[in-house]
C-alpha positions in Angstrom: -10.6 -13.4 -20.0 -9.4 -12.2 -16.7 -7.7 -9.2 -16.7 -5.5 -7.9 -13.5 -3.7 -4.2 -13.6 -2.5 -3.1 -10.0 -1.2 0.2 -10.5 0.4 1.5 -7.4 1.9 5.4 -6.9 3.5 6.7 -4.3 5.3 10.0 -4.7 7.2 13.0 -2.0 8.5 11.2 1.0 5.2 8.4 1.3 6.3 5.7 3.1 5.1 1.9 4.0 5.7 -0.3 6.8 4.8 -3.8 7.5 6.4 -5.9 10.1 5.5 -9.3 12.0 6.5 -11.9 13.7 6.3 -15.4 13.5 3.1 -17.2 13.9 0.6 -15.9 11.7 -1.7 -17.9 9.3 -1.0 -20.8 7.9 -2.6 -22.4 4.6 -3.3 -26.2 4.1 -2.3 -25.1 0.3 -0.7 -22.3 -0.9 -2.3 -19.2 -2.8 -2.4 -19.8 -6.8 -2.4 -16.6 -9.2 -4.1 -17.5 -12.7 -4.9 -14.3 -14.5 -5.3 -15.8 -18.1 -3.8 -13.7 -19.8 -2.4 -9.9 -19.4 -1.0 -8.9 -16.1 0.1 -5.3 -15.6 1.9 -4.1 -12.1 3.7 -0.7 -11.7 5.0 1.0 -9.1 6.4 4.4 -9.2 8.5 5.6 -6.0 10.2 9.0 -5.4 11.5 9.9 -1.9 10.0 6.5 -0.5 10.5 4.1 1.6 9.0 0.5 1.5 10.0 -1.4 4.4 8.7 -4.6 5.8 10.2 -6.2 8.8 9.9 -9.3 10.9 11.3 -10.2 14.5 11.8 -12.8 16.8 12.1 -17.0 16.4 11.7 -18.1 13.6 10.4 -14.6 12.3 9.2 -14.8 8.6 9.0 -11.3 6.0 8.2 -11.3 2.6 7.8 -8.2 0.3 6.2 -8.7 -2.9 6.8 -5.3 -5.2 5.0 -5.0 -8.3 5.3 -9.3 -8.3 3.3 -12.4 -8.5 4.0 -14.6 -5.5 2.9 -18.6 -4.8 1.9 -20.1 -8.4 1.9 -17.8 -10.7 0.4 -18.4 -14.4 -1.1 -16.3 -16.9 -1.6 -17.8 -20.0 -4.6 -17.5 -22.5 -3.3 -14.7 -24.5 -0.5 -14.3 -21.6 2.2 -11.6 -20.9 3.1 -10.4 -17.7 4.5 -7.1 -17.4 5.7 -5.9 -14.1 7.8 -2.7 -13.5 9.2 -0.7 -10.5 10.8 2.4 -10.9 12.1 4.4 -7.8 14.4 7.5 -7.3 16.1 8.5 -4.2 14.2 5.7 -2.5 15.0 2.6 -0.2 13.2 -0.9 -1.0 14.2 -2.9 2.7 13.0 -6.2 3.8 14.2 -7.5 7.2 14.1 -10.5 9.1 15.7 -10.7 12.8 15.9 -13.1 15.2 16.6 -17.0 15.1 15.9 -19.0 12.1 14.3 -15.9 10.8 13.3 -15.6 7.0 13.4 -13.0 4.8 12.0 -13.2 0.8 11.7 -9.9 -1.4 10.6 -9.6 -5.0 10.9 -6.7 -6.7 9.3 -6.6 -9.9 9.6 -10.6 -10.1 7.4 -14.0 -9.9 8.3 -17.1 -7.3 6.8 -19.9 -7.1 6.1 -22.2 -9.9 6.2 -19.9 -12.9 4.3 -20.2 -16.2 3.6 -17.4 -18.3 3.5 -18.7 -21.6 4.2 -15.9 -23.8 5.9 -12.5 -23.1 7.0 -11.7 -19.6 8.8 -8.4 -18.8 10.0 -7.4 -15.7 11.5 -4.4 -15.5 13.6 -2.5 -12.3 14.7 0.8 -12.7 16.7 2.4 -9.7 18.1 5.8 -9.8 19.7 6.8 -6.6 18.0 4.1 -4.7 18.8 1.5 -2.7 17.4 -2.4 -2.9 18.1 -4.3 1.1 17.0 -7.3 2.0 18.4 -9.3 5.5 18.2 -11.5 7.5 20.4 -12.2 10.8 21.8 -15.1 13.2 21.0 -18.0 11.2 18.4 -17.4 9.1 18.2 -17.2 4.9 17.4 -14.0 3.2 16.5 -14.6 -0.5 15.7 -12.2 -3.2 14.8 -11.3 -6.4 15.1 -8.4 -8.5 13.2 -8.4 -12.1 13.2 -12.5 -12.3 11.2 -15.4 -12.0 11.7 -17.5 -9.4 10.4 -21.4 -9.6 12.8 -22.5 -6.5 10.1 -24.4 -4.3 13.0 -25.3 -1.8 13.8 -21.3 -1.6 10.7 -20.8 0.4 10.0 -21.8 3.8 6.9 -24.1 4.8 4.9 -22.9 7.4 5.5 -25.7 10.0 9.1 -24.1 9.6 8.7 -20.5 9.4 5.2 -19.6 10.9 4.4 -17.9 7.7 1.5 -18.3 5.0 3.5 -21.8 3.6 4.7 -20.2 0.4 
């Protein structure tokens, strides 16, 4: 049995940045996540800031925090518990430019989803703020403590430049 705990603390003004444009790799078939059972992810913010931009044509950004992204299953024993708590702290994904893309996933699986047994997925935000945009014809999708199975929610990467999932 495969077991998968990502434990992730930041604490007093830490901050992240991650930007791109478009191009990038691409994958002839997109990432698959099976744990087997048990999947723990937990991110604890104070005074923080986790940004992740994109710019330009056809720019693609996706923010995954405390999430399972592409096709996500767990099964065997299962459960799936992901949590992000933040206070006075800013969760912003941004994608600008022309047909740009943005996807953020706070505490949340996308892709096709099958857990099989217990899934929490918790968000707590105390004085925080959750953004995600994108500009001048472009899609901005996002999910906050959910599973998302919406294949036609994500962009390919013929269309987007991005990693195809």
């Amino acid at each position: 049995m495969k077991k998968l705990a990502i434990i992730a603390f930041a604490a007093l003004a830490t901050s992240a940045f991650a930007g791109g444009g478009g191009g990038g790799d691409t994958c002839s078939e997109c990432p698959e996540i099976v744990i087997d059972g048990t999947s723990v992810q937990v991110v604890a913010a104070t005074s923080s800031l986790f940004m992740n931009l994109a710019e330009g044509k056809d720019a693609y950004a996706q923010q995954n925090v405390s999430s399972n992204s592409g096709n996500v299953t767990v099964e065997d024993g299962a459960e799936s518990v992901q949590l992000t708590a933040t206070r006075g702290s800013v969760v912003a994904n941004l994608a600008l430019g022309e047909e740009a893309y943005a996807s953020q996933n706070v505490s949340s699986n996308i892709g096709n989803v099958n857990i099989a047994g217990t899934s929490w997925q918790i968000t707590a935000l105390d004085q925080s703020g959750v953004v995600n945009v994108a500009t001048a014809n472009t899609k901005a999708i996002q999910n906050i403590a959910s599973n998302n199975g919406c294949v036609a929610c994500k962009p390919t990467a013929a269309s987007h430049g991005g990693p195809g999932h």
